[in-house]
N, CA, C and O atoms as a GROMACS GRO file, in nm:
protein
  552
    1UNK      N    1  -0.267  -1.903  -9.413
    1UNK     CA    2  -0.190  -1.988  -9.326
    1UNK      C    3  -0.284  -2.064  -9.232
    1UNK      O    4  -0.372  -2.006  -9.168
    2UNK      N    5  -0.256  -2.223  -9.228
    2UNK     CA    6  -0.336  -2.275  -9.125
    2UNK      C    7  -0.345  -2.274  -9.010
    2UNK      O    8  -0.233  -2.314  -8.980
    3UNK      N    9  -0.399  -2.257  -8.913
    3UNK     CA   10  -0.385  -2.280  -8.760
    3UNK      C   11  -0.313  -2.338  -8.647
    3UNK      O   12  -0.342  -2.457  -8.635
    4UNK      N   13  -0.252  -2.307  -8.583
    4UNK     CA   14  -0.173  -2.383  -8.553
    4UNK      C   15  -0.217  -2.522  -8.466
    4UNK      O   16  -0.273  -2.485  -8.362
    5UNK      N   17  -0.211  -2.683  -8.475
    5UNK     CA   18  -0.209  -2.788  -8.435
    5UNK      C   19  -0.253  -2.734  -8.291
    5UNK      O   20  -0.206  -2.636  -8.234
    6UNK      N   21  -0.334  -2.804  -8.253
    6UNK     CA   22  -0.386  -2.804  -8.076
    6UNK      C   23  -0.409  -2.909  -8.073
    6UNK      O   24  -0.447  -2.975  -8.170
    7UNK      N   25  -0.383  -2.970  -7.906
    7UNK     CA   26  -0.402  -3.094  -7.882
    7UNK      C   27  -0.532  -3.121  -7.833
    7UNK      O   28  -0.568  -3.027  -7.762
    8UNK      N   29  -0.634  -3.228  -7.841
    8UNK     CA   30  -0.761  -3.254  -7.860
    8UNK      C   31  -0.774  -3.213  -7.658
    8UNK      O   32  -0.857  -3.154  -7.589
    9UNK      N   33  -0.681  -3.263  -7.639
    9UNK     CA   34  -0.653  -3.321  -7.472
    9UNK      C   35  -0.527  -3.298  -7.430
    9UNK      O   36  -0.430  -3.332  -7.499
   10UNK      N   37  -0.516  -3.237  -7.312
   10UNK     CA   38  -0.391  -3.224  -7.241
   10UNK      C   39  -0.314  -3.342  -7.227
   10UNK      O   40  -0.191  -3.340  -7.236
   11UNK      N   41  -0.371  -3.431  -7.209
   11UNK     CA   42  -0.272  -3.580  -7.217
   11UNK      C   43  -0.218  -3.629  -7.363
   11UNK      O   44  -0.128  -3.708  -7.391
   12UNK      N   45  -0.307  -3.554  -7.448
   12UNK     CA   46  -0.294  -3.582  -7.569
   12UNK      C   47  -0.076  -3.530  -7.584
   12UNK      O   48   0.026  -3.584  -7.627
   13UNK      N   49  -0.117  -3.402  -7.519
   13UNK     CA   50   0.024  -3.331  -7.563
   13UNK      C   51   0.102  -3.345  -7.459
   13UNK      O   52   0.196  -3.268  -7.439
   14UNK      N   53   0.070  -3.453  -7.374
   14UNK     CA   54   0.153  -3.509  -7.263
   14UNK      C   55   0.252  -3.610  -7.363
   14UNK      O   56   0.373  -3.613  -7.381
   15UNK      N   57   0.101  -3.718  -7.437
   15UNK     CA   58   0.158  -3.823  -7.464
   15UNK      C   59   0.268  -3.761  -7.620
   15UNK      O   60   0.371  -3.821  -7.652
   16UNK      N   61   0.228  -3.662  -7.681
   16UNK     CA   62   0.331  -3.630  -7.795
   16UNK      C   63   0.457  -3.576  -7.745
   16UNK      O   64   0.548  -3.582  -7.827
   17UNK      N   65   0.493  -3.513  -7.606
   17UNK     CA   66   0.586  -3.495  -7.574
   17UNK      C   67   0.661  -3.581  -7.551
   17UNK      O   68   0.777  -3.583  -7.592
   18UNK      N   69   0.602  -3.681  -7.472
   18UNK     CA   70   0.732  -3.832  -7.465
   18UNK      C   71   0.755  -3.859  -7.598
   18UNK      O   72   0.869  -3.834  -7.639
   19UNK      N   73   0.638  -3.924  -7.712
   19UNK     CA   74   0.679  -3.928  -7.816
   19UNK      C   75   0.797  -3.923  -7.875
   19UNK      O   76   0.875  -4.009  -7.917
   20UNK      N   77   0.798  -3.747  -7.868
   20UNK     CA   78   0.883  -3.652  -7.941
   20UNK      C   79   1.014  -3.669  -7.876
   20UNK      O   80   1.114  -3.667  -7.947
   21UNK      N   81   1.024  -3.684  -7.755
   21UNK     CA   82   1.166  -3.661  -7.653
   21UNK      C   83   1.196  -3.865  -7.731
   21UNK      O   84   1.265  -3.879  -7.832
   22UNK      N   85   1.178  -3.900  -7.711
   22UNK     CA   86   1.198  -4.036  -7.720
   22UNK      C   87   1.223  -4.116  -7.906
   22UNK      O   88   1.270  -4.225  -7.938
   23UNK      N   89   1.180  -4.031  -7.968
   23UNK     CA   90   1.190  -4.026  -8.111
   23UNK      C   91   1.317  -3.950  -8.146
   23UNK      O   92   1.356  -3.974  -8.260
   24UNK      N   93   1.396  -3.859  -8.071
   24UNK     CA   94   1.445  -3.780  -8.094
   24UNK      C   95   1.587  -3.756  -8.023
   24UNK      O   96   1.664  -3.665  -8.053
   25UNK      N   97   1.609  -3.860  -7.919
   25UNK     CA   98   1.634  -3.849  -7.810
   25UNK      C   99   1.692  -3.716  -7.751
   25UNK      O  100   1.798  -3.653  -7.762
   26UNK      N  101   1.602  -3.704  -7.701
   26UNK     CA  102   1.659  -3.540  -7.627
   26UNK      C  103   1.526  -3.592  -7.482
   26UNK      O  104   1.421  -3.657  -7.483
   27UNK      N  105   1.611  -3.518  -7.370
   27UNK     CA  106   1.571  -3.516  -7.252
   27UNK      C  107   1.459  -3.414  -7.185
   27UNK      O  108   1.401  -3.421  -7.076
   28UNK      N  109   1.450  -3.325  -7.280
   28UNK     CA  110   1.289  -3.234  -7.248
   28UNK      C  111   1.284  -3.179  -7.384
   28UNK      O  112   1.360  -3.138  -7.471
   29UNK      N  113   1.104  -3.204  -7.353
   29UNK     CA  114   1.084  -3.146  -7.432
   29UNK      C  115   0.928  -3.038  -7.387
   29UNK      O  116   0.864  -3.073  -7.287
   30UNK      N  117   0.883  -2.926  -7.460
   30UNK     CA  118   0.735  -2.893  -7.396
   30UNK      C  119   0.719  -2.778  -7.473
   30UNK      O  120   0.803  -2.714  -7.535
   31UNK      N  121   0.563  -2.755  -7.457
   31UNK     CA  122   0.507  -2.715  -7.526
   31UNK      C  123   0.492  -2.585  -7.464
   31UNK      O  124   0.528  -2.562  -7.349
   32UNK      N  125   0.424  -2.475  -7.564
   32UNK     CA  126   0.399  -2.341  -7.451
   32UNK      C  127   0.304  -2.279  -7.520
   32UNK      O  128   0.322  -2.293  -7.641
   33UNK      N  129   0.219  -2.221  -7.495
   33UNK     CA  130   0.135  -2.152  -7.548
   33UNK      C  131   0.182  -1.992  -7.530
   33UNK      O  132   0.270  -1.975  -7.446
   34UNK      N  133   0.129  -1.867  -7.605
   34UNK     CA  134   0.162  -1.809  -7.695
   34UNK      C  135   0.207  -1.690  -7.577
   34UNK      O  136   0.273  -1.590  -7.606
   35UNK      N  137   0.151  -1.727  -7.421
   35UNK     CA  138   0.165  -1.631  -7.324
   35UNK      C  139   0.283  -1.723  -7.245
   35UNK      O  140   0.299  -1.719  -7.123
   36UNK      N  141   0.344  -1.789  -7.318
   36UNK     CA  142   0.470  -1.877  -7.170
   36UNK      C  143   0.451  -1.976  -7.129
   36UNK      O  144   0.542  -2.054  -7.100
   37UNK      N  145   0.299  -2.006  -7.111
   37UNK     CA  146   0.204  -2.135  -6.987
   37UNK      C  147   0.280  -2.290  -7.062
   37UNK      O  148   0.265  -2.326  -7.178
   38UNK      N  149   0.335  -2.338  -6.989
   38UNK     CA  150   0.390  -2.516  -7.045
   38UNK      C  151   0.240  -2.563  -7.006
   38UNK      O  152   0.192  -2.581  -6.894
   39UNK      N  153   0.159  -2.582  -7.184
   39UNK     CA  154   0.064  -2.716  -7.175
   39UNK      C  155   0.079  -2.816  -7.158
   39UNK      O  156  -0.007  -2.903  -7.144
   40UNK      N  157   0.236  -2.830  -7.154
   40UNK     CA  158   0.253  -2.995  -7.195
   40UNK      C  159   0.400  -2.976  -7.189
   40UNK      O  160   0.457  -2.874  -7.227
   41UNK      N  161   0.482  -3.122  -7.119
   41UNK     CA  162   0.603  -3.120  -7.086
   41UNK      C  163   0.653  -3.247  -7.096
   41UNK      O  164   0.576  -3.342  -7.109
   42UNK      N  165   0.815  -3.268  -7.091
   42UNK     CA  166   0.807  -3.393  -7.061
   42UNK      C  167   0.998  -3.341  -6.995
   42UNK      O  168   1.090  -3.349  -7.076
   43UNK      N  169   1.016  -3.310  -6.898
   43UNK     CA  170   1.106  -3.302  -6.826
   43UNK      C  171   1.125  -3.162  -6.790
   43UNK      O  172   1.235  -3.132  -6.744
   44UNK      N  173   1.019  -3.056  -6.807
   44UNK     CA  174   1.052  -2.944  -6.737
   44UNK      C  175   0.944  -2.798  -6.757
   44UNK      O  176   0.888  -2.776  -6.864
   45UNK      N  177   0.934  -2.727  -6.659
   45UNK     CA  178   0.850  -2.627  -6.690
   45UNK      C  179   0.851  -2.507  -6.657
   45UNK      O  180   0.884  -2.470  -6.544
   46UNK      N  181   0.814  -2.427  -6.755
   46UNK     CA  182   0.833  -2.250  -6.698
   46UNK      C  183   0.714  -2.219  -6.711
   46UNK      O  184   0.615  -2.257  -6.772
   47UNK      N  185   0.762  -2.098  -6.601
   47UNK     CA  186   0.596  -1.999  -6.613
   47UNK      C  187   0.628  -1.864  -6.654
   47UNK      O  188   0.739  -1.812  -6.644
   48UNK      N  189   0.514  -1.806  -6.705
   48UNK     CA  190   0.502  -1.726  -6.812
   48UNK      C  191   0.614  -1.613  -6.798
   48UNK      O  192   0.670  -1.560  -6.894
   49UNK      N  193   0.645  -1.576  -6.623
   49UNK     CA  194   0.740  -1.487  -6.631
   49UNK      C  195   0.863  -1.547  -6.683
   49UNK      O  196   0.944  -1.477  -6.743
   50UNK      N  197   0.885  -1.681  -6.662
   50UNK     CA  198   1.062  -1.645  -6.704
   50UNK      C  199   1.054  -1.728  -6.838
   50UNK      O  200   1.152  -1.794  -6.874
   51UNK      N  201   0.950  -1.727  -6.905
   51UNK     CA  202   0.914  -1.760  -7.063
   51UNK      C  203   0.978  -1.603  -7.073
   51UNK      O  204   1.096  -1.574  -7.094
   52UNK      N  205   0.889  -1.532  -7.056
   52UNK     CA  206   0.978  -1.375  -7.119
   52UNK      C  207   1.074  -1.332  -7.062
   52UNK      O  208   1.119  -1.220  -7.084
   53UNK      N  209   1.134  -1.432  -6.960
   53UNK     CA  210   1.309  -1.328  -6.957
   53UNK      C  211   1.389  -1.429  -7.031
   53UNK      O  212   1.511  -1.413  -7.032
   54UNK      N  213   1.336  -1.538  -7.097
   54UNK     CA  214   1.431  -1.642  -7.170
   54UNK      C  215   1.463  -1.588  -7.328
   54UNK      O  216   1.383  -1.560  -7.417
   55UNK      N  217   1.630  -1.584  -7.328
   55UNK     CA  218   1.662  -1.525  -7.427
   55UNK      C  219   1.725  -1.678  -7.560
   55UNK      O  220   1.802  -1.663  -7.655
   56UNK      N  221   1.682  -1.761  -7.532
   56UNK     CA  222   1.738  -1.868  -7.566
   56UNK      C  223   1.685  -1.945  -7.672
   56UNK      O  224   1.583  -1.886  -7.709
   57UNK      N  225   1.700  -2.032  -7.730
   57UNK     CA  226   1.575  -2.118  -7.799
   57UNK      C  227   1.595  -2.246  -7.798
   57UNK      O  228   1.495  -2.310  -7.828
   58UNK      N  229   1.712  -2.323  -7.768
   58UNK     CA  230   1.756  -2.451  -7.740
   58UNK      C  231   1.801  -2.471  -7.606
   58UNK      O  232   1.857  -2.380  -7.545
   59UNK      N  233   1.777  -2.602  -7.546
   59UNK     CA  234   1.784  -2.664  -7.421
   59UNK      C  235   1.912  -2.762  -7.417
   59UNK      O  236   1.917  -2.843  -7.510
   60UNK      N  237   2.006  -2.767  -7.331
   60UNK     CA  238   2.116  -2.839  -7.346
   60UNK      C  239   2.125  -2.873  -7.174
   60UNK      O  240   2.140  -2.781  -7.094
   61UNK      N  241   2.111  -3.028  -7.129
   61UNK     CA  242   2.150  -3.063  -7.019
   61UNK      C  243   2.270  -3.109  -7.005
   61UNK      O  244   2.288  -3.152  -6.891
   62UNK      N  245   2.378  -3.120  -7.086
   62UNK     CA  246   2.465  -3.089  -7.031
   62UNK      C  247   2.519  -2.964  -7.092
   62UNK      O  248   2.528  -2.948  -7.214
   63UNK      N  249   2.564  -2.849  -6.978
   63UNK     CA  250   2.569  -2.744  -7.051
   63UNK      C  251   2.782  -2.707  -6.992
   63UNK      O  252   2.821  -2.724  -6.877
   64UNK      N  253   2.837  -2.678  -7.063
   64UNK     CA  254   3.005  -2.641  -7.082
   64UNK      C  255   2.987  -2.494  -6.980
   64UNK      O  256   2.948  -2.385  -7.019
   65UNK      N  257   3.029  -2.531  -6.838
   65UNK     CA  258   3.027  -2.417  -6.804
   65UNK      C  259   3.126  -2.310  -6.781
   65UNK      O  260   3.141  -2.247  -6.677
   66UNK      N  261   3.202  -2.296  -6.907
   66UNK     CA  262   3.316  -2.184  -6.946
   66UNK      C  263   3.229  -2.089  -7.048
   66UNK      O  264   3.265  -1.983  -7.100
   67UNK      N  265   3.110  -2.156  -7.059
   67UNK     CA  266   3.004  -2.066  -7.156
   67UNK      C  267   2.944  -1.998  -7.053
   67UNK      O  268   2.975  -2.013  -6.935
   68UNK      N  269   2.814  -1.890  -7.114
   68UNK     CA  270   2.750  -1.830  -7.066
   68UNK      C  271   2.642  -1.896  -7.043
   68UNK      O  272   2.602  -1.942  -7.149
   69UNK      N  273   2.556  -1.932  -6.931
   69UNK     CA  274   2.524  -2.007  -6.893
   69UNK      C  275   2.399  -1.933  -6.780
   69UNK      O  276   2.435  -1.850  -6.697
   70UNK      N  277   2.207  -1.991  -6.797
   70UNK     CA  278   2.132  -1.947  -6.752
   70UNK      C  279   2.059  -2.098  -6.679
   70UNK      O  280   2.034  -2.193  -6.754
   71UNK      N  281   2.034  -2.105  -6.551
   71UNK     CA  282   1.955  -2.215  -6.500
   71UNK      C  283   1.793  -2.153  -6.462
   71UNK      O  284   1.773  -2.072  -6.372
   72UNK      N  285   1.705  -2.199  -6.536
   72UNK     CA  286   1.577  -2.175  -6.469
   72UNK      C  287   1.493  -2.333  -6.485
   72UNK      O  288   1.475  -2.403  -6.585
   73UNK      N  289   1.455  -2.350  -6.352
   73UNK     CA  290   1.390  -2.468  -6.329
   73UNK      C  291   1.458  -2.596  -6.310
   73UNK      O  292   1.391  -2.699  -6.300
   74UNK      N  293   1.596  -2.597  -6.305
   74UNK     CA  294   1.680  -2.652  -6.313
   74UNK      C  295   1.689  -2.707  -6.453
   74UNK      O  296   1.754  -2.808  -6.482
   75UNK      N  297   1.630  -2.645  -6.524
   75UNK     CA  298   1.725  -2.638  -6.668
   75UNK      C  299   1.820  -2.551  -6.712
   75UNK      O  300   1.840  -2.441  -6.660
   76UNK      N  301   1.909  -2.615  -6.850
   76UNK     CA  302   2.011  -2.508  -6.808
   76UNK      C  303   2.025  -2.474  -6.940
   76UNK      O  304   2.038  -2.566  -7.021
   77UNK      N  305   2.025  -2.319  -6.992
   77UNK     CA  306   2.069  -2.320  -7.143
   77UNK      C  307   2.148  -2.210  -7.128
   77UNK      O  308   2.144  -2.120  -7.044
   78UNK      N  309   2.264  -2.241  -7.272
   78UNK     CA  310   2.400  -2.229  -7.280
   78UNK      C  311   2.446  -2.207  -7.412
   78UNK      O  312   2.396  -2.250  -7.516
   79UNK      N  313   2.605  -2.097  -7.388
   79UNK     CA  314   2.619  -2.082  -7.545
   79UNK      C  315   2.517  -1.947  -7.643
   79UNK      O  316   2.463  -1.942  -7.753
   80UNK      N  317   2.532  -1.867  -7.542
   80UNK     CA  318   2.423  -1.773  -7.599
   80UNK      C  319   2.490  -1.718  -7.745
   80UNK      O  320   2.614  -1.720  -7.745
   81UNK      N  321   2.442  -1.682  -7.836
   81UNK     CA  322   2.463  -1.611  -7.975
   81UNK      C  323   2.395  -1.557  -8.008
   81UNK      O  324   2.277  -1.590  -7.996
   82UNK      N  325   2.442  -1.419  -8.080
   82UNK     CA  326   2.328  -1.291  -8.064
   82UNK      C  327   2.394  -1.308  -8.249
   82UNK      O  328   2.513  -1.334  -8.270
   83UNK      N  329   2.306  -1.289  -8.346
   83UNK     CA  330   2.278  -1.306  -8.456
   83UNK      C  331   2.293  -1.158  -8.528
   83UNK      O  332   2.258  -1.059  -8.464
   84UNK      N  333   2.334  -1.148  -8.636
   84UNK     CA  334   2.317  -0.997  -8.698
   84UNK      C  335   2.171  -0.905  -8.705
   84UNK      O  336   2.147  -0.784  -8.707
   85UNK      N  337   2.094  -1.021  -8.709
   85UNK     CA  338   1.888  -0.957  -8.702
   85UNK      C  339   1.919  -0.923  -8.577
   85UNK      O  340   1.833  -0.843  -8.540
   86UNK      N  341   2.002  -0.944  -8.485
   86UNK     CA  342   1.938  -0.895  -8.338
   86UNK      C  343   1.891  -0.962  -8.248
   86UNK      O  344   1.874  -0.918  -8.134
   87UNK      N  345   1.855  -1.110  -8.295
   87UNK     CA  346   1.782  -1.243  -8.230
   87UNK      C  347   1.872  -1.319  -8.154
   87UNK      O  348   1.990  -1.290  -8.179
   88UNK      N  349   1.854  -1.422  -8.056
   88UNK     CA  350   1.930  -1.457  -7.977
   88UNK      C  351   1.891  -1.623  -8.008
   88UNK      O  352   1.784  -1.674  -8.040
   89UNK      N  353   2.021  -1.682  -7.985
   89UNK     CA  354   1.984  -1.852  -8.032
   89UNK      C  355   2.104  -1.911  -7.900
   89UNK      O  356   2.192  -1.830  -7.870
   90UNK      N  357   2.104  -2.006  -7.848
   90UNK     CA  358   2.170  -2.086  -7.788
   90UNK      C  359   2.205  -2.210  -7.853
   90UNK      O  360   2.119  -2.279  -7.908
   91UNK      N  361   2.324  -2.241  -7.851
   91UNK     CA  362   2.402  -2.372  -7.866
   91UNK      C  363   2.343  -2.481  -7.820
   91UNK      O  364   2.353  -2.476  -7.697
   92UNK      N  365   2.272  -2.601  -7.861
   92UNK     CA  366   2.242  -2.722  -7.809
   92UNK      C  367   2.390  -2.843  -7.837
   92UNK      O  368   2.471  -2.847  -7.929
   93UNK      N  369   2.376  -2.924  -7.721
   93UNK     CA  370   2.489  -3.067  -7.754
   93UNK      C  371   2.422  -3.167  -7.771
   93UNK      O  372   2.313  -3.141  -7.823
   94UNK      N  373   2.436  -3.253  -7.753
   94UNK     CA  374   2.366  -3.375  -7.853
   94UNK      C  375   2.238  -3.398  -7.775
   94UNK      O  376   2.139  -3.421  -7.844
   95UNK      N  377   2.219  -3.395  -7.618
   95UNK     CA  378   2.073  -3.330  -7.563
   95UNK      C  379   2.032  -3.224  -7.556
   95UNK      O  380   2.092  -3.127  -7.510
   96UNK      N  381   1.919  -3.228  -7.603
   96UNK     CA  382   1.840  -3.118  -7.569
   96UNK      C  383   1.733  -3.110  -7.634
   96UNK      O  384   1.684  -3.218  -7.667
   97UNK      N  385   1.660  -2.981  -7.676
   97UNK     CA  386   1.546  -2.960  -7.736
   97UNK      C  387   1.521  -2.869  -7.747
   97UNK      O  388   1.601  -2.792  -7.696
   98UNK      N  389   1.372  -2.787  -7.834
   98UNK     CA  390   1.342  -2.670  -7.867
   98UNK      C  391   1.205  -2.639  -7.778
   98UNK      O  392   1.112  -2.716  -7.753
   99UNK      N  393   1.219  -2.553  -7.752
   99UNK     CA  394   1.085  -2.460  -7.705
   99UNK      C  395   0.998  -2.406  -7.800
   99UNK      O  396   1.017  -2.292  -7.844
  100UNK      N  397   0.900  -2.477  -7.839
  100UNK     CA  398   0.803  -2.446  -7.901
  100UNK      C  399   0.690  -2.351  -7.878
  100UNK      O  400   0.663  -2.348  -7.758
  101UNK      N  401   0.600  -2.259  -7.963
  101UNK     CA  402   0.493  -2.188  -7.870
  101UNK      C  403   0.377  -2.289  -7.940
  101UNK      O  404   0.263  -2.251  -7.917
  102UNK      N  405   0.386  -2.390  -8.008
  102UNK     CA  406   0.275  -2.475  -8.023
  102UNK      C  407   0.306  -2.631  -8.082
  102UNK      O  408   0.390  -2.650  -8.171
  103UNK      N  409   0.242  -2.717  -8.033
  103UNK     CA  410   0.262  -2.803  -8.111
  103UNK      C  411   0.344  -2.875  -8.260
  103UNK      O  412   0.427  -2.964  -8.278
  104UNK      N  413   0.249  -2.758  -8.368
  104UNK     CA  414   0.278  -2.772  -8.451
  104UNK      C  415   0.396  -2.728  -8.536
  104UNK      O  416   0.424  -2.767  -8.650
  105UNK      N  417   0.476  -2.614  -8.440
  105UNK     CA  418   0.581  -2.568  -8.419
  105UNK      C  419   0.724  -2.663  -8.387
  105UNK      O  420   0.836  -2.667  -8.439
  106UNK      N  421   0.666  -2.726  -8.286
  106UNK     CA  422   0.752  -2.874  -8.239
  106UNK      C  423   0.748  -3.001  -8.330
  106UNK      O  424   0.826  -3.092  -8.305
  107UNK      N  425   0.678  -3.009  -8.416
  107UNK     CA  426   0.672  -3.141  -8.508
  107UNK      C  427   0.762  -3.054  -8.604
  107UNK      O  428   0.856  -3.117  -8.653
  108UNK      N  429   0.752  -2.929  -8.638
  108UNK     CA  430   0.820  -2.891  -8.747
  108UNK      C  431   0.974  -2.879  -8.713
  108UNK      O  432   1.062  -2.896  -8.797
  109UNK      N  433   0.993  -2.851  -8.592
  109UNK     CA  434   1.171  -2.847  -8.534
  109UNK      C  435   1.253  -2.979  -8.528
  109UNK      O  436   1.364  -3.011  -8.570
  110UNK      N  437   1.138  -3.054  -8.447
  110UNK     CA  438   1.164  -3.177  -8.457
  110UNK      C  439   1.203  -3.299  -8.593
  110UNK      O  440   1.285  -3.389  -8.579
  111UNK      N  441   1.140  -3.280  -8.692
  111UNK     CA  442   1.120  -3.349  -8.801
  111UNK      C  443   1.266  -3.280  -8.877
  111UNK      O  444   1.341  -3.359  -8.934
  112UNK      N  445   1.297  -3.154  -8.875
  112UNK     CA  446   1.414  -3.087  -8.903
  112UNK      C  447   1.511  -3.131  -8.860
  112UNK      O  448   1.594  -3.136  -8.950
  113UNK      N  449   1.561  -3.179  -8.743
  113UNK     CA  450   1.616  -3.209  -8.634
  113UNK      C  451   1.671  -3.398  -8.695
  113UNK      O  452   1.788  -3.435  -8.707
  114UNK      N  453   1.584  -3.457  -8.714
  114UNK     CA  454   1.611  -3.567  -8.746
  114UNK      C  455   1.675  -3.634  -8.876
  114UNK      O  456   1.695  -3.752  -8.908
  115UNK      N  457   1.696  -3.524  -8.930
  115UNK     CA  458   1.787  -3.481  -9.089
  115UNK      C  459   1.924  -3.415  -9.111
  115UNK      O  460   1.985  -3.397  -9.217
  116UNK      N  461   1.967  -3.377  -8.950
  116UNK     CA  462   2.093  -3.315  -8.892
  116UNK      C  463   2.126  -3.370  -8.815
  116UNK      O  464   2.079  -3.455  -8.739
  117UNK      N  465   2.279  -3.291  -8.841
  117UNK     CA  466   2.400  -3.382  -8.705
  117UNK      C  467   2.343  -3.356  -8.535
  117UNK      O  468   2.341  -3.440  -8.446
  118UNK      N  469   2.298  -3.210  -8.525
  118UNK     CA  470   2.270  -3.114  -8.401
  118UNK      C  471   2.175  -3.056  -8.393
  118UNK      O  472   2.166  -2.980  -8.490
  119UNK      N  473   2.079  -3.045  -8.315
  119UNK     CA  474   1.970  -2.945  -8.303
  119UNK      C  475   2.005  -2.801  -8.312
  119UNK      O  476   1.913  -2.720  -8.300
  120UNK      N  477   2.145  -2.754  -8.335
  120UNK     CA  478   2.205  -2.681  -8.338
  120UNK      C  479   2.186  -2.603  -8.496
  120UNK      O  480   2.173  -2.486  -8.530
  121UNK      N  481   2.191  -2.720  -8.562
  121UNK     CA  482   2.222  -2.734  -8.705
  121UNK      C  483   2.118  -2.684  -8.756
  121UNK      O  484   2.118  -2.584  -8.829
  122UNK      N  485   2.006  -2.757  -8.717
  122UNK     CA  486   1.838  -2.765  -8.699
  122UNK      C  487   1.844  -2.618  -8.715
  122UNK      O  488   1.830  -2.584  -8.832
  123UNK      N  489   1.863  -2.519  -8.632
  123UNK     CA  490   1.867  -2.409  -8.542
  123UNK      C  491   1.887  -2.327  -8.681
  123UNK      O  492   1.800  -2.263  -8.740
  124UNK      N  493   1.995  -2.341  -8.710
  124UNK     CA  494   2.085  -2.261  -8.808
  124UNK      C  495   1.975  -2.310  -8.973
  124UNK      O  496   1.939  -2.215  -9.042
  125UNK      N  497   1.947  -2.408  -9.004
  125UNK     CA  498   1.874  -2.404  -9.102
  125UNK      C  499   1.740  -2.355  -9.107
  125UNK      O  500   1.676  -2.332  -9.210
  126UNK      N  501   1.704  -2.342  -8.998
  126UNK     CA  502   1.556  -2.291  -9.016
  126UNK      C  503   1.544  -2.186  -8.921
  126UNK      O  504   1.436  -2.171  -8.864
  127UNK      N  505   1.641  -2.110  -8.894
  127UNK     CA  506   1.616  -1.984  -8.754
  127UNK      C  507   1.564  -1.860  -8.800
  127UNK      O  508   1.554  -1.766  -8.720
  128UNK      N  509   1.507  -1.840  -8.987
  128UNK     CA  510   1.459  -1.769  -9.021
  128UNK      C  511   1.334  -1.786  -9.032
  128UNK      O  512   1.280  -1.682  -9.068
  129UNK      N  513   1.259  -1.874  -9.015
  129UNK     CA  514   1.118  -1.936  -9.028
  129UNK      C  515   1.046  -1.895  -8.900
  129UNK      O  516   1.093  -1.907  -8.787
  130UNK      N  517   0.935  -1.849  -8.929
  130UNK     CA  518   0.849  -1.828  -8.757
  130UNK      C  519   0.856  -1.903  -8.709
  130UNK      O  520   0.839  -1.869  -8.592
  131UNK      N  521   0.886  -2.085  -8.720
  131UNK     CA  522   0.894  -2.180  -8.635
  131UNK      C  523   0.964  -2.184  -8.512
  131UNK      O  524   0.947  -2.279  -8.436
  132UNK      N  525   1.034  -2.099  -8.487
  132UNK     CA  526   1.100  -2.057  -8.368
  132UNK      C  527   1.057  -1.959  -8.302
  132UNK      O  528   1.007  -1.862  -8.359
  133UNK      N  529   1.069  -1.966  -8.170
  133UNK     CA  530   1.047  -1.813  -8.076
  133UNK      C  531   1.174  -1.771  -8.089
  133UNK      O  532   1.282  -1.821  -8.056
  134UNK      N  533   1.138  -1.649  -8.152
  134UNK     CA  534   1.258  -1.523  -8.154
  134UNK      C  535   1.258  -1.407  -8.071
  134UNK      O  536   1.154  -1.343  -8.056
  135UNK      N  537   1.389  -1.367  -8.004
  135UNK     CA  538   1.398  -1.279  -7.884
  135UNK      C  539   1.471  -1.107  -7.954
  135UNK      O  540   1.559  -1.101  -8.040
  136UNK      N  541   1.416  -1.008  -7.898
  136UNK     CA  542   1.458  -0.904  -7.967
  136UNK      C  543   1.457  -0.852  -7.805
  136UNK      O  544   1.420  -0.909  -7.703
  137UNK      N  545   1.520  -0.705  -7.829
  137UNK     CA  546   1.517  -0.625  -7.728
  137UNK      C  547   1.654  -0.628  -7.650
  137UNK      O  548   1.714  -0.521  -7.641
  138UNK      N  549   1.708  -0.739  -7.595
  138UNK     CA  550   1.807  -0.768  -7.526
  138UNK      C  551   1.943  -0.740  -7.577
  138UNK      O  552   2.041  -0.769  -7.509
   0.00000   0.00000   0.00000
């Protein structure tokens, strides 16, 4: 298996985040490396602690609040679903985005993403692939 994509330059994965949010339209998007740290953002950021209390994997700004519903950073994700593996996925609406732990992780969600109705959809076709951060324990 190859390595995963790193950006040459922090601006580098500044500038692929607008890119990506803007190709895609969704309102954040960012990158994280493998301990939580946002290398790279483009509307929002966590730090490493509440990278590990996030049980989620999709970002939805506008979020239905008759759902279950978590704000960190003033983002808000929503729609939690706990899966038969045990893994936890959130509901995206027509904004939003994925939390990637690398780059090359995010071109692959993304590019998925642009072949479906919902990032949701996205979610559900590929939520078996390591391309996602998957949450156990909870």
């Amino acid at each position: 298996m190859s390595e995963p994509y790193k950006p040459s330059t922090l601006k580098h994965g500044e500038e692929l985040c607008q890119e990506l949010a803007s190709n895609n339209s969704i309102d954040s998007v960012g990158i994280l490396d493998d301990e939580g740290n946002t290398i790279a953002s483009k509307g929002f950021n966590i730090t490493p602690q509440e990278f590990k209390d996030i049980k989620y994997i999709l970002i939805n700004d506008k979020p239905d609040y008759k759902l279950g519903t978590i704000t960190i950073n003033n983002v808000t994700y929503n729609e939690l679903t706990k899966y038969s593996d045990g893994l936890y996925y959130a509901k995206a609406g027509e904004t939003g985005c994925v939390i990637a732990k690398n780059i090359k992780s995010l071109i692959v969600a993304t590019l998925h993403c642009k072949h479906t109705s919902s990032l949701f959809d996205a979610c559900e076709k590929i939520k078996s692939t390591s391309q996602f951060i998957k949450f156990d324990g909870y």
